[in-house]
VOPAGU-2260 file (C-alpha; in pm, 1 decimal, decimal comma):
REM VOPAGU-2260
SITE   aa  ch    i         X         Y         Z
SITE  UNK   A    0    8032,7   -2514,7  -12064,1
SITE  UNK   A    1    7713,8   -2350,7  -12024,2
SITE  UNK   A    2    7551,4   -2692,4  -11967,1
SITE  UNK   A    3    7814,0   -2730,5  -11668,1
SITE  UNK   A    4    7729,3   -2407,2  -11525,5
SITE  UNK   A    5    7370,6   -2503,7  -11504,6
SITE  UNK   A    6    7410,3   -2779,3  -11351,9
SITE  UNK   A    7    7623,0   -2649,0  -11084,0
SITE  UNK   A    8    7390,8   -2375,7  -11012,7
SITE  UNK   A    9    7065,9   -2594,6  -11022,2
SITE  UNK   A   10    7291,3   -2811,4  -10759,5
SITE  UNK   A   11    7325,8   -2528,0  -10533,5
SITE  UNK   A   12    6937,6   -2413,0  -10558,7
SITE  UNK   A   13    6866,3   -2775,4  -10471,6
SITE  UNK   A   14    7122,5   -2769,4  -10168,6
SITE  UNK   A   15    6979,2   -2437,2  -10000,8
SITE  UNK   A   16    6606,3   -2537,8  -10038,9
SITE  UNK   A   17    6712,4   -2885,3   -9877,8
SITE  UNK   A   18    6856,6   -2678,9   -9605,5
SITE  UNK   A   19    6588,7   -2461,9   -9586,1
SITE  UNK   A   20    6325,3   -2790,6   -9548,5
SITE  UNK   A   21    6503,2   -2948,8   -9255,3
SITE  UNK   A   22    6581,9   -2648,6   -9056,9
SITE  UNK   A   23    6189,8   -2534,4   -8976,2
SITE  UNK   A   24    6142,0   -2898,0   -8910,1
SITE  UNK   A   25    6380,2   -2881,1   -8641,2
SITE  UNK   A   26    6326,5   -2542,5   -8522,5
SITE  UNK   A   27    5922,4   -2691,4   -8505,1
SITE  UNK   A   28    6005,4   -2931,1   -8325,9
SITE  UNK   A   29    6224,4   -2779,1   -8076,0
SITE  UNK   A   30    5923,9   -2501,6   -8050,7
SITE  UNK   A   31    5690,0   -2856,6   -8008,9
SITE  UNK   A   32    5944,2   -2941,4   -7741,7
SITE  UNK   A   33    5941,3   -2639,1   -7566,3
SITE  UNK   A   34    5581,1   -2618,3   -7543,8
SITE  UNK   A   35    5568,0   -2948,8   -7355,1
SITE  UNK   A   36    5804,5   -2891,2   -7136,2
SITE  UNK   A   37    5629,5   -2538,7   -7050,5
SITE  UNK   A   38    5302,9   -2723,6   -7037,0
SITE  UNK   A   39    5423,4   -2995,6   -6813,7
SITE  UNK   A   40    5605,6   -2715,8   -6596,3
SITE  UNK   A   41    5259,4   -2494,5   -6590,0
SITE  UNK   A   42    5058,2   -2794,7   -6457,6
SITE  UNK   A   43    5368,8   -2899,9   -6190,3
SITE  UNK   A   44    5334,5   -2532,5   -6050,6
SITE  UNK   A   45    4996,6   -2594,8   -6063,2
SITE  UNK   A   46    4949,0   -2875,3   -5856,5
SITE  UNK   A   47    5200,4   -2683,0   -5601,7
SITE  UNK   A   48    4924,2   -2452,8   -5575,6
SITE  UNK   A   49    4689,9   -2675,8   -5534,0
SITE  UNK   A   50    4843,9   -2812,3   -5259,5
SITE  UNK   A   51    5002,7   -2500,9   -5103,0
SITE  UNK   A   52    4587,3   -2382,5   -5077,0
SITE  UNK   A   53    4496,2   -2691,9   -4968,8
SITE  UNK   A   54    4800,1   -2687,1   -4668,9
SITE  UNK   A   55    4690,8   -2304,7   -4590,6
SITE  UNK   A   56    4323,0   -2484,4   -4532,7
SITE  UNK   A   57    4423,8   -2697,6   -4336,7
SITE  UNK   A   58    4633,9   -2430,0   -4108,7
SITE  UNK   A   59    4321,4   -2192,4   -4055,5
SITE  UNK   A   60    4120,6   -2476,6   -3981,5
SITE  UNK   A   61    4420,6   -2605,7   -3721,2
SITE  UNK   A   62    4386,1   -2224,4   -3575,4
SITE  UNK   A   63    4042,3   -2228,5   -3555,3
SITE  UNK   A   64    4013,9   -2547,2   -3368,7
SITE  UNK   A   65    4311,6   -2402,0   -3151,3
SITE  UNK   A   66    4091,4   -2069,0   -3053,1
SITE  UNK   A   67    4080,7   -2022,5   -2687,7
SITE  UNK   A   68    3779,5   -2157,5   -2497,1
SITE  UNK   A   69    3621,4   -1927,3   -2266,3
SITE  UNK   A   70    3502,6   -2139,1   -1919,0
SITE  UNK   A   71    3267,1   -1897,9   -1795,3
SITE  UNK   A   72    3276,1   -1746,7   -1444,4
SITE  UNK   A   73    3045,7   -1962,5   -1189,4
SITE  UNK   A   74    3183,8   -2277,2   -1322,2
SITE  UNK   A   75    3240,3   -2565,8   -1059,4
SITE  UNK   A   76    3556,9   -2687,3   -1107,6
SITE  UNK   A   77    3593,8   -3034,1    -817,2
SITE  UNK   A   78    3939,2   -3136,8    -717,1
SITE  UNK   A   79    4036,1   -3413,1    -515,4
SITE  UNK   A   80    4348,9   -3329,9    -267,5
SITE  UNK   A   81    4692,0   -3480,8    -289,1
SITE  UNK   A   82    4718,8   -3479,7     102,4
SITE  UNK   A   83    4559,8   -3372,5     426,5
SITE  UNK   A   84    4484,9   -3030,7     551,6
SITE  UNK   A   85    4323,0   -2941,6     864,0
SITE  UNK   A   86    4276,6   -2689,0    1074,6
SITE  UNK   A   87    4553,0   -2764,6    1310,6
SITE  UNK   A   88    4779,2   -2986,2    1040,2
SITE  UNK   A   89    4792,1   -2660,2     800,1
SITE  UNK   A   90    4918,0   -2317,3     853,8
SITE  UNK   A   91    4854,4   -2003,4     671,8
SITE  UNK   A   92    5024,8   -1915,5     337,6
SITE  UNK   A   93    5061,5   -2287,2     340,8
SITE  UNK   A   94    5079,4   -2448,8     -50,8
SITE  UNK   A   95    4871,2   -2756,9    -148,3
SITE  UNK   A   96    4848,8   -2984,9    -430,2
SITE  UNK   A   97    4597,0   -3205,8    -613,5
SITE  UNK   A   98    4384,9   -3299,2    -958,2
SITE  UNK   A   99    4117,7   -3218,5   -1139,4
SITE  UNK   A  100    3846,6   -3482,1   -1023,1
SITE  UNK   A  101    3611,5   -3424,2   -1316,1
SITE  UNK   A  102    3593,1   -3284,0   -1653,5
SITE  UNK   A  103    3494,3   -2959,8   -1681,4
SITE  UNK   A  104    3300,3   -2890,4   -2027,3
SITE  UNK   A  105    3175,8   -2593,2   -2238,2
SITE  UNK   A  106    2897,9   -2686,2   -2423,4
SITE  UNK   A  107    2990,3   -3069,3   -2593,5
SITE  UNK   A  108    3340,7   -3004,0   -2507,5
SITE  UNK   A  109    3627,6   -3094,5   -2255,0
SITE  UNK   A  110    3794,0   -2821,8   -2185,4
SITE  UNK   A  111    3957,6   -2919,6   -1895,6
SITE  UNK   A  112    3990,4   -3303,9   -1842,3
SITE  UNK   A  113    3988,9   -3489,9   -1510,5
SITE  UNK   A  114    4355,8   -3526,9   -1415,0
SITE  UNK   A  115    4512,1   -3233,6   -1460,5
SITE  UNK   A  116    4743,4   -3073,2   -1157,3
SITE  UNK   A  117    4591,3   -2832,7    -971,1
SITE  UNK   A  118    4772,0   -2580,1    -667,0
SITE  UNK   A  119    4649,2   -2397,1    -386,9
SITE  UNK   A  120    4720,0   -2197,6     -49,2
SITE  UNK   A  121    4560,1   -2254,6     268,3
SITE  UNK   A  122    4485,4   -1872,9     339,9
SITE  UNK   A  123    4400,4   -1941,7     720,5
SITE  UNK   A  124    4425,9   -2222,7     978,0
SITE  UNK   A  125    4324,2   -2206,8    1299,1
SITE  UNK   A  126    4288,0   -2539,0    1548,4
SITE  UNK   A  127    4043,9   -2497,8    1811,6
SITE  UNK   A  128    4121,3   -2327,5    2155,0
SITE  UNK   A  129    4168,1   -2548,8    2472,2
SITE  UNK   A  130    3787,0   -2429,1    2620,6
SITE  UNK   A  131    3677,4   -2198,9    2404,4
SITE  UNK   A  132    3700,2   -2040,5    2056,1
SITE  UNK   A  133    3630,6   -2179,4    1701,0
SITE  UNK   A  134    3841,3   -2418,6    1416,7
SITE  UNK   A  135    3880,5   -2232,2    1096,1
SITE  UNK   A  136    3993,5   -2319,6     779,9
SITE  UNK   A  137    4034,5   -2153,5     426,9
SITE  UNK   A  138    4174,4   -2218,4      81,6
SITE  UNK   A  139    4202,4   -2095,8    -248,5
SITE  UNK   A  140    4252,9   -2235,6    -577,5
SITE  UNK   A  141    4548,3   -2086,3    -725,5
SITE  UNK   A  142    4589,4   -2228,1   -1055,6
SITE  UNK   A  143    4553,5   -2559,7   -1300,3
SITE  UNK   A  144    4838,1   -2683,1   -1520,1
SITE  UNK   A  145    4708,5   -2746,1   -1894,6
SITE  UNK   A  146    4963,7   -2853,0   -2197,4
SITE  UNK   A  147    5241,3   -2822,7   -1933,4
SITE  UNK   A  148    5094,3   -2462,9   -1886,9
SITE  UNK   A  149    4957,8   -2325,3   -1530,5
SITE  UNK   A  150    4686,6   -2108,7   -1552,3
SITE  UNK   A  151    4559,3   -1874,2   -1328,5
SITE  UNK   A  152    4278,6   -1925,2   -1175,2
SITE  UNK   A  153    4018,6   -1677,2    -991,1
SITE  UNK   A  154    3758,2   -1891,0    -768,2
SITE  UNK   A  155    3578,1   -1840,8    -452,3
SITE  UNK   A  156    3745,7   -1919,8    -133,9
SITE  UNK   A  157    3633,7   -2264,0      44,4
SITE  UNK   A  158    3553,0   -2208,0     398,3
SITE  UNK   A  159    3505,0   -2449,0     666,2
SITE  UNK   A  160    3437,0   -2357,4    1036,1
SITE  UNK   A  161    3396,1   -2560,0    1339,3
SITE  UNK   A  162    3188,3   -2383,7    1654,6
SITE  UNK   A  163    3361,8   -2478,7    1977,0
SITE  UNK   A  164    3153,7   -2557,0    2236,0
SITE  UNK   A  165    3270,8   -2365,9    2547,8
SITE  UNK   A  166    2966,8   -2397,9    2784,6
SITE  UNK   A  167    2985,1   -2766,5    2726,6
SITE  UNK   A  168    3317,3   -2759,2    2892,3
SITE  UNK   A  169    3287,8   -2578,6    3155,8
SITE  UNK   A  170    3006,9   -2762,2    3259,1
SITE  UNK   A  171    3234,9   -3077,8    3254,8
SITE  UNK   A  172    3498,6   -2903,0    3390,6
SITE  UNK   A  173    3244,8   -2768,1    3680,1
SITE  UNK   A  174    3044,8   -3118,1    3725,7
SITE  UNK   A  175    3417,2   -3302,7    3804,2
SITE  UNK   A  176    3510,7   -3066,5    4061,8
SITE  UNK   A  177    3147,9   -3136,4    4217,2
SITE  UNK   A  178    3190,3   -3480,1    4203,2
SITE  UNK   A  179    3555,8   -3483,6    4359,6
SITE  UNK   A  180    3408,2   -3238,4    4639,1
SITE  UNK   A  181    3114,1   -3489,1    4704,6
SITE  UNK   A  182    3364,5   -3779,7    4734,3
SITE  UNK   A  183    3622,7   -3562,7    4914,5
SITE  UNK   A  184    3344,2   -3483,9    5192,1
SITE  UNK   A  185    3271,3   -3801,0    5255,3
SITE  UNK   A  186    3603,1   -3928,1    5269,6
SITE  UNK   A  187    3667,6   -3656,1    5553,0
SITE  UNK   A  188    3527,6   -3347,2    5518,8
SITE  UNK   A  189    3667,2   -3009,3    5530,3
SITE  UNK   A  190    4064,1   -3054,1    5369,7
SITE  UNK   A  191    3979,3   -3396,0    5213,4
SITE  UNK   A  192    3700,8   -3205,0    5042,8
SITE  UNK   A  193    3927,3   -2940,0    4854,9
SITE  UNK   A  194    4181,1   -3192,1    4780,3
SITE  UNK   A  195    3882,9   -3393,0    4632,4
SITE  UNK   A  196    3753,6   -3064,1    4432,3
SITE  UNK   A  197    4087,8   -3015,3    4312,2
SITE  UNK   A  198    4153,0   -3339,3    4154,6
SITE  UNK   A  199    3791,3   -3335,0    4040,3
SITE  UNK   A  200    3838,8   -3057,8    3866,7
SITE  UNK   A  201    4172,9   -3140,0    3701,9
SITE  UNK   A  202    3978,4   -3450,7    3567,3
SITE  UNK   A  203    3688,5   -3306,3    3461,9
SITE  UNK   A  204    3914,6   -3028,9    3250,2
SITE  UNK   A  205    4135,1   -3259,9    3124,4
SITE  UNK   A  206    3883,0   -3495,9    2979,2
SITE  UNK   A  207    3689,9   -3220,0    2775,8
SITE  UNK   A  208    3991,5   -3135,8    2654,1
SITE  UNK   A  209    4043,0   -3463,5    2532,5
SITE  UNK   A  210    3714,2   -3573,9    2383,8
SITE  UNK   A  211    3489,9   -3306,0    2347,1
SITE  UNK   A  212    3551,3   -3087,2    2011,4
SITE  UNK   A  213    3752,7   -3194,3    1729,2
SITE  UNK   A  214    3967,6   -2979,7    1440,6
SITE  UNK   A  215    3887,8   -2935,0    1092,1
SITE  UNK   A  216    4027,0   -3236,5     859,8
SITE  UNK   A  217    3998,9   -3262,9     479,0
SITE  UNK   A  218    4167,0   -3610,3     422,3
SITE  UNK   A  219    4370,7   -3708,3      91,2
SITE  UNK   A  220    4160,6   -3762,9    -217,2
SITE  UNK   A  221    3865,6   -3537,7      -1,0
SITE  UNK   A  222    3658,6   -3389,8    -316,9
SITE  UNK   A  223    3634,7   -2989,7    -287,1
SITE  UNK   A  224    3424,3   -2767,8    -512,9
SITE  UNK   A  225    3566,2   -2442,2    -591,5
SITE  UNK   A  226    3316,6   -2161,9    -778,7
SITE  UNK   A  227    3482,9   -1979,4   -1099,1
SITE  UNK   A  228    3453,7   -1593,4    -964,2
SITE  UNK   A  229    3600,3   -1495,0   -1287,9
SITE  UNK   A  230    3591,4   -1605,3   -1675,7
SITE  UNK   A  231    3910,1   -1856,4   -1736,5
SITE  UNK   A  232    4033,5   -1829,5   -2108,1
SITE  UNK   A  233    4154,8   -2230,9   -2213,3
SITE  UNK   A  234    4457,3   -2205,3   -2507,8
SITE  UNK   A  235    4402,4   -2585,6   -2698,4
């Protein structure tokens, strides 16, 4: 009886201490487990850092190429005109168009490449008189279109004048009456010679009008220069 009991007691001893040796196994291993996965997780969320720094490098450097360019004031900036303008084909307040005919750099860079649109105004017109009296023409660069973008621009005024030359036709107009008087006179003297100054002068005018001075004309594609008169800030 008491050899029974033993048995079945040094059965249960060796049932709980087999317990007992698998159970730390598999809580060791599950701890082994764990510590790979956290390992493996540590160095995922570490390579998302790595490249979450290396995107946020990238982005300042993207901004810092995008800083504004600064084209200073008394930059030439040449455009070459979409169409005509003249003294007598424009009219004040009048709106023209055209492109950038060169680049225009800062330092090694273009900050403003040949192409882009340019507008204007034509901020006086005036064709010459019929005997006297000046052609005068004026424009202004208004602005450039960058990236879809029109800038402002601030830049001298382009002026062209043309002198008219007055005493030139008068003295025409003066040396055909002569001539019809002379040829009046000796067709008959006295009324033949004011009919013949008459028509003489009618001639004379009428043919300085036609071919002595000539209006203002910028043709299409004509290459004007226009002077920065203030800084123009360039967004890339």
């Amino acid at each position: 009886m008491r050899l029974r009991s033993g048995l079945i007691t040094l059965c249960l001893y060796l049932g709980v201490a087999l317990v007992g040796c698998n159970k730390p196994a598999s809580d060791n291993n599950t701890s082994a487990a764990d510590s790979g996965n956290s390992g493996t997780a540590a160095d995922a969320n570490s390579g998302k850092d790595g490249n979450e720094s290396k995107e946020r490098r990238e982005a300042r450097a993207e901004r810092a190429e995008r800083k504004p360019v600064v084209v200073p004031s008394g930059t030439s900036v040449t455009v070459s005109l979409a169409s005509a303008l003249g003294s007598k084909l424009s009219q004040a307040g009048q709106t023209f168009t055209g492109s950038v005919a060169q680049d225009v750099m800062v330092g090694q860079t273009v900050v403003i490449p040949k192409g882009a649109n340019i507008s204007g105004t034509v901020t006086d017109a005036k064709p010459l008189g019929k005997f006297a009296g000046g052609a005068s023409l004026q424009l202004r660069l208004d602005s450039i279109t960058l990236n879809g973008v029109d800038l402002p621009v601030q830049a001298s005024l382009r002026s062209f004048s043309a002198k008219g030359k007055g005493k030139r036709t008068a003295v025409l107009a003066g040396g055909g009456a002569a001539l019809g008087g002379i040829v009046g006179a000796l067709a008959g003297g006295g009324k033949g010679a004011a009919i013949g100054m008459a028509a003489g002068g009618g001639a004379g005018a009428g043919g300085a009008a036609f071919t002595g001075n000539k209006d203002i004309v910028l043709p299409a594609e004509y290459a004007l220069t226009f002077e920065l008169s203030q800084p123009l800030e360039v967004k890339r």
